[in-house]
VOGU-3710 file (C-alpha; in Angstrom, 3 decimals, decimal comma):
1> xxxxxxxxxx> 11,351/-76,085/42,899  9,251/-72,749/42,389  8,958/-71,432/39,097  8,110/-68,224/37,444  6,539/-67,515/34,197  7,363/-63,705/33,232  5,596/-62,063/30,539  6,677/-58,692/29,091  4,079/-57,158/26,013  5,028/-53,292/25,571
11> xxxxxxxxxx> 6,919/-52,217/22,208  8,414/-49,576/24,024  11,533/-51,640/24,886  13,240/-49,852/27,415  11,233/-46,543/27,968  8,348/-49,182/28,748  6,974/-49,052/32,948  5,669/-52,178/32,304  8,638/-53,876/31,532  10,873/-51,592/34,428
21> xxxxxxxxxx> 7,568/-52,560/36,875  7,722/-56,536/35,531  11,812/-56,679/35,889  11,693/-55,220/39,069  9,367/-58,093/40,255  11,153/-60,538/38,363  14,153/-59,602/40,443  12,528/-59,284/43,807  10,827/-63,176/43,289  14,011/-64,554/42,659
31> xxxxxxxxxx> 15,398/-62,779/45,547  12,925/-64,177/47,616  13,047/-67,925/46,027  16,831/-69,121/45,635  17,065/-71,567/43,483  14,160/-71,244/41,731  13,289/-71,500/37,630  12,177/-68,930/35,114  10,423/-69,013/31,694  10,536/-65,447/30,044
41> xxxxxxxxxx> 7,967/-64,539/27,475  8,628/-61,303/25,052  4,535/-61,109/23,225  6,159/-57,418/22,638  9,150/-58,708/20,534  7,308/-61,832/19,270  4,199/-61,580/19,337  1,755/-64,706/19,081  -0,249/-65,446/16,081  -3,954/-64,296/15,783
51> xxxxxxxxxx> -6,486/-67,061/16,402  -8,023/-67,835/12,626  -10,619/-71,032/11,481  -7,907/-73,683/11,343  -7,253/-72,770/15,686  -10,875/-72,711/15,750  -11,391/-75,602/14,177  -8,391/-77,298/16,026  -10,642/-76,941/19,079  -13,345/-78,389/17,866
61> xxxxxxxxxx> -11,640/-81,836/16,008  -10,372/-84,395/17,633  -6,297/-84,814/16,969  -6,741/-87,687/14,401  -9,204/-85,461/12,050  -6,793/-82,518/13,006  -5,025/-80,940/9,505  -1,340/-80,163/9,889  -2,233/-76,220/10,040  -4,650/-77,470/12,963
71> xxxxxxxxxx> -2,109/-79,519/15,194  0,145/-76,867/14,616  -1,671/-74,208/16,075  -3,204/-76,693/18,962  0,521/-77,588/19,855  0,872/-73,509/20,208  -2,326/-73,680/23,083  -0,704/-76,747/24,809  3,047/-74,866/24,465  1,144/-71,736/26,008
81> xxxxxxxxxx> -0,978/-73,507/28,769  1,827/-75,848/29,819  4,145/-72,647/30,756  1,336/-70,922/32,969  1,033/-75,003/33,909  4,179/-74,970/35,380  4,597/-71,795/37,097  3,992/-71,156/40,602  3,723/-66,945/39,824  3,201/-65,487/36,663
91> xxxxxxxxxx> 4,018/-61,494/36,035  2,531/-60,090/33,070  3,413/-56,553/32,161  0,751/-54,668/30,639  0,436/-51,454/29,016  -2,074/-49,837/27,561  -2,810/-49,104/24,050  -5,543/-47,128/22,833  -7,641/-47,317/26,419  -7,094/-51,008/25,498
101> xxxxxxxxxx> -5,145/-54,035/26,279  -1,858/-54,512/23,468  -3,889/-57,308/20,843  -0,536/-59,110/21,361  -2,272/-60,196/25,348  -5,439/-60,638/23,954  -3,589/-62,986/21,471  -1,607/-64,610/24,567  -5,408/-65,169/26,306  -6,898/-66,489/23,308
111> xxxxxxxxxx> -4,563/-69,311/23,311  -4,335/-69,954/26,654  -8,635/-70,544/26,425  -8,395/-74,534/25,599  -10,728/-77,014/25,934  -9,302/-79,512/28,365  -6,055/-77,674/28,585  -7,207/-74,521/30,488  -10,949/-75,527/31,595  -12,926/-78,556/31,806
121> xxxxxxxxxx> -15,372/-78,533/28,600  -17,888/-80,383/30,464  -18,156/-78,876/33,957  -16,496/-75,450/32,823  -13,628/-75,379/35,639  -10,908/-73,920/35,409  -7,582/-76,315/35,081  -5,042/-73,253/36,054  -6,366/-71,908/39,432  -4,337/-72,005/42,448
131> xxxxxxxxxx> -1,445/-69,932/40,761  -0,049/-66,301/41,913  -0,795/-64,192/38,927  0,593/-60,259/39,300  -0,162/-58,237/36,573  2,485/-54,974/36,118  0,091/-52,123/34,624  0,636/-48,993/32,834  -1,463/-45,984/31,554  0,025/-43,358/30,288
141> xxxxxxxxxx> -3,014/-41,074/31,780  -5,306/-41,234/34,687  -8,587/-43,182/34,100  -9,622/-43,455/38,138  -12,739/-42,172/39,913  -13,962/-38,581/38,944  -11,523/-37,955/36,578  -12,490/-36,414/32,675  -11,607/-40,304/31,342  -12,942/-42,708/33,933
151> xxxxxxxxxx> -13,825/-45,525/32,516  -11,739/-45,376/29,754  -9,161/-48,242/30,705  -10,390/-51,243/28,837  -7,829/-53,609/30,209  -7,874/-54,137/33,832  -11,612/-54,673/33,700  -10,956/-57,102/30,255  -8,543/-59,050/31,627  -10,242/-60,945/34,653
161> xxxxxxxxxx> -13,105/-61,572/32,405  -10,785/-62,898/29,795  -9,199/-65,290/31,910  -12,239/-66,374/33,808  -12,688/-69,552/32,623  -9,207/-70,961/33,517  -9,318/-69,956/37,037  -6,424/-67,509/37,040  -7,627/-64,446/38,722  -4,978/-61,458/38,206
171> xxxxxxxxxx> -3,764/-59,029/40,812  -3,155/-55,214/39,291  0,131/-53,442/40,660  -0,865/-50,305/38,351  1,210/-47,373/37,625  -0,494/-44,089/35,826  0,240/-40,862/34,316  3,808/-41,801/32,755  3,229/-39,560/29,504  3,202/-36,712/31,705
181> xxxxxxxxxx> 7,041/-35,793/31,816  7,091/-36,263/28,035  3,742/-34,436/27,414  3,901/-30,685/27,870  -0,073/-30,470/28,351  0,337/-32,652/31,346  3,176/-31,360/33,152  1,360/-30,245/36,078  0,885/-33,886/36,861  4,490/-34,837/37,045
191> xxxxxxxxxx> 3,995/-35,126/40,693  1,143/-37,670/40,553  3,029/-39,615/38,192  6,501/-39,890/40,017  4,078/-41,000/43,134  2,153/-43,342/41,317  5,103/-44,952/40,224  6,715/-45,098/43,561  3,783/-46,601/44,370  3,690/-49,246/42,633
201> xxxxxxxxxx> 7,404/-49,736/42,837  6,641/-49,906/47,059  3,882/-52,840/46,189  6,015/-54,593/44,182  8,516/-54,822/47,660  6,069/-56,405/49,290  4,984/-58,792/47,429  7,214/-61,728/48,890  8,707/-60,430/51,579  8,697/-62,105/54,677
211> xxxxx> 5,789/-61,466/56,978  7,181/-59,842/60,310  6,422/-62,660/63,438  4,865/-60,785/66,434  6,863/-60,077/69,583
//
């Protein structure tokens, strides 16, 4: 039976594109998989701890020289590794925050990097590959090609990077420019912002629908 691991992380609750880009694909993977399971995952509303010496530490013991503060936050990793274990798709909504991914994701990926949960510690594979992984992007400016702040999205280039040694490898469904109907300096963009997000909202569509056979 498929399953889907969804993953909201904005604080915006429901003025949030991530989370109306990530619901949206919730909906339209359901649609398209009767039947099938799904694990939701608020880091926005409860957010996972920072990694600190006993996690570090909990990684490098083995479970019988493991303190209780140790096997408690190794049984968070294997908790967090066994839901992206199970899924088939995961959808992770991601705004960003300061040019930078929310520290609640970065939280999410540190746990998720496990030795022999998430990658081999003596080859270095990855133990989660093979897995659809759509990440739902916001930004409430423009950061592409020959524009004043290009460059300054720290998150979709982060993120691959972050994840590398697992073997996910994330697919960006990105929608920009959504301060500009609340921002008076950037109402001129309004345009590019409603088409970005129509965009994105067209992408999302297509993600599982069925491919057309030829006549």
């Amino acid at each position: 039976m498929p399953h889907l691991l969804h993953i909201d992380s904005s604080i915006q609750g429901d003025h949030s594109t991530s989370r109306i880009l990530s619901s949206q694909a919730a909906a339209a993977w359901q649609a398209a998989h009767p039947g099938g399971t799904v694990t939701y995952r608020d880091l926005g509303a409860s957010p996972l701890p920072h990694l600190d010496h006993e996690s570090w530490l909990a990684r490098k013991l083995p479970p019988e020289q493991r303190t209780s503060a140790q096997a408690e936050t190794w049984a968070l990793a294997e908790q967090v590794v066994d839901e992206v274990k199970r899924a088939d798709t995961i959808l992770l909504g991601l705004p960003l925050y300061n040019f930078g991914a929310p520290s609640s994701v970065k939280s999410w990926v540190d746990h998720l990097i496990a030795p022999g949960l998430s990658y081999d510690p003596g080859t270095g594979a990855g133990l989660l590959t093979d897995r659809e992984f759509i990440v739902l992007a916001s930004r409430g400016g423009g950061y592409g090609e020959g524009t004043p702040r290009e460059g300054w999205d720290h998150a979709a280039p982060w993120l691959p990077h972050g994840l590398a040694m697992t073997g996910l490898e994330p697919r960006f469904i990105t929608a920009e420019l959504t301060l500009a109907k609340v921002t008076p300096q950037m109402a001129e963009l309004i345009p590019l912002a409603t088409e970005s997000l129509a965009a994105a909202r067209r992408e999302i569509d297509g993600l599982w629908s069925p491919v057309p056979i030829p006549a």
